[in-house]
C-alpha positions in Angstrom: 0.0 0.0 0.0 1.2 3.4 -1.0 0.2 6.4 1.1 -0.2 9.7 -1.2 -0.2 13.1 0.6 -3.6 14.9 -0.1 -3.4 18.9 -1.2 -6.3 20.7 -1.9 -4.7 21.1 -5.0 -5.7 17.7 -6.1 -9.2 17.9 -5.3 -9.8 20.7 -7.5 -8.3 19.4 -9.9 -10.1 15.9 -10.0 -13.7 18.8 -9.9 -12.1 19.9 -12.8 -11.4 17.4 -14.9 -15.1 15.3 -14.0 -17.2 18.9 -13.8 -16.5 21.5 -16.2 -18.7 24.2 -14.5 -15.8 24.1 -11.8 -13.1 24.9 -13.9 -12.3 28.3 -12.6 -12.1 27.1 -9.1 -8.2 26.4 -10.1 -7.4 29.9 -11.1 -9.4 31.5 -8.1 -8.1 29.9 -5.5 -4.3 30.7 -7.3 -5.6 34.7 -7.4 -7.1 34.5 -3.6 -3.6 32.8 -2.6 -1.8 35.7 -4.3 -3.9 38.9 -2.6 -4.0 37.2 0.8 -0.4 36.8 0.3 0.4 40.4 -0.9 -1.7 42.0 1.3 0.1 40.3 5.0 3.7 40.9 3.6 2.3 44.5 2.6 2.6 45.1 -0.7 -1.1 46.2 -1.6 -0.8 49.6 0.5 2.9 49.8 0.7 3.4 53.5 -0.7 -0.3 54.5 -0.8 -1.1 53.3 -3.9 -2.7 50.0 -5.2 -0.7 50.3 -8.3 2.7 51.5 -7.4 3.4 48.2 -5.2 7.2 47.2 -4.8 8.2 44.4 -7.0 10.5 41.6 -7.3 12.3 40.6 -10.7 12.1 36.9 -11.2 15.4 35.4 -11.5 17.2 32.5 -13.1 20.5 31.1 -11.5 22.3 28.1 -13.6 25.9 26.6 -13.3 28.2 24.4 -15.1 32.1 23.9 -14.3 33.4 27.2 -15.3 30.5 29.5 -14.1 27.5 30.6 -12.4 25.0 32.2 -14.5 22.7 34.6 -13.2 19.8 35.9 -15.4 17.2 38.8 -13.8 14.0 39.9 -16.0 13.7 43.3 -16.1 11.5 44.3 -18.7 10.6 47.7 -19.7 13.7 49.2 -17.7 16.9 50.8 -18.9 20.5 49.8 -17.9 20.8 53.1 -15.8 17.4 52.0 -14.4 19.7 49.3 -12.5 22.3 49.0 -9.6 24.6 45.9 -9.0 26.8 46.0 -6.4 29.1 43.4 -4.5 30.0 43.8 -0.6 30.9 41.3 1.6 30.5 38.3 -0.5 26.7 39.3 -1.4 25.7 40.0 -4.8 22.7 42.8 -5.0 20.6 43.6 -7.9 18.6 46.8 -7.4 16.8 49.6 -9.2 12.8 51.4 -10.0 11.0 50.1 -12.5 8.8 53.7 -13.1 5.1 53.9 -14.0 4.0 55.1 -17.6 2.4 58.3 -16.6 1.2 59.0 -20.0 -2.5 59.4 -19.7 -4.9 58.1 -22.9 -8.8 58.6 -23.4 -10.8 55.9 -21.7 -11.1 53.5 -18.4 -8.8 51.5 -17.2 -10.3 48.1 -16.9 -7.0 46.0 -15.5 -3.7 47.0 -14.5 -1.4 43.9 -14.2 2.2 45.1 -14.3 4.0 46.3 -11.6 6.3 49.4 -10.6 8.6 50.2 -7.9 11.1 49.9 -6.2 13.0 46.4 -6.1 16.0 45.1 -4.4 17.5 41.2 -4.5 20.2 39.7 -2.8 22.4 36.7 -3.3 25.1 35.1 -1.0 28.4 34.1 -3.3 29.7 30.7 -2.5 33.8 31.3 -2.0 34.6 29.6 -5.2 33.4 32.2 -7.2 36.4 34.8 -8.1 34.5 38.0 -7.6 37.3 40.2 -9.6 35.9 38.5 -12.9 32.4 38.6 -12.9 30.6 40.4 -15.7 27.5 42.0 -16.3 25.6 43.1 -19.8 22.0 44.2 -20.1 20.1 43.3 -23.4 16.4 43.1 -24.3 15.0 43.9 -20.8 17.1 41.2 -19.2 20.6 41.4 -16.9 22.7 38.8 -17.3 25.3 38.0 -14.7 28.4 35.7 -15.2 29.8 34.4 -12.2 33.5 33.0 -13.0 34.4 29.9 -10.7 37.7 30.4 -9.5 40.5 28.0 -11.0 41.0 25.7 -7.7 37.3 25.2 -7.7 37.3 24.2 -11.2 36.8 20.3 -11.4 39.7 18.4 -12.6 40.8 15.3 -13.8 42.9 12.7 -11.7 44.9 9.9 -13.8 44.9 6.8 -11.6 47.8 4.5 -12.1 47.8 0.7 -11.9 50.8 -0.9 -10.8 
């Protein structure tokens, strides 16, 4: 006998699949999860405004044998837009992402994208050597290469038989 954990998840999704009049019950609950969310860390009301909330790029971190590779969305900003700095070991991306203030005729019915002020961290692990890492900005997203120091480098070790 095999012993599956049961999520909530899972029951809405079996609704979903046997009764299509609950197929929204999936993306609701996601949307309820996300205000409930925003509103106890604070970011709803934050500056005053619903729509000027603080933001947090989404970030990709990959590595292979030479490097770490650090990739940061940050659509619609400019390179000056952006601040990277190293100090004590900790990598920090920050930087405003500013609201079009160009008014046009008409309501606005939805405002999904968000502006701000946003600031991430990352701890370096000592293998990295911090006076060769580079930074370049293209189509909306920073990319970071973090070169691995030469001792941390994996290597090849010829065994001998006697």
């Amino acid at each position: 006998m095999s012993l599956i954990k049961r999520t909530p998840t899972m029951e809405l999704s079996r609704w979903n699949s046997e009764f299509p009049a609950f197929r929204g019950l999936l993306s609701l609950q996601h949307d309820m999860n996300r205000i409930v969310d925003e509103f106890f860390r604070g970011d709803l009301l934050a500056d005053g405004s619903l729509f000027q909330r603080d933001w947090s790029p989404a970030v990709d971190i990959t590595e292979n044998a030479e490097r770490y590779t650090l990739n940061a969305e940050l659509p619609g900003m400019s390179k000056e837009d952006v601040q990277v700095t190293l100090e004590n070991n900790v990598l920090t991306i920050r930087g405003q992402k500013k609201a079009n203030t160009e008014q046009k005729e008409g309501d606005v019915h939805r405002i999904e994208r968000r502006y701000g002020s946003f600031e991430r961290s990352f701890t370096l692990p000592a293998t990295v050597d911090v006076n060769r890492i580079d930074a370049q900005y293209k189509d909306g997203v920073l990319t970071l290469t973090l070169p691995k120091a030469e001792e941390a480098k994996p290597r090849a070790i010829d065994v001998k038989v006697r």
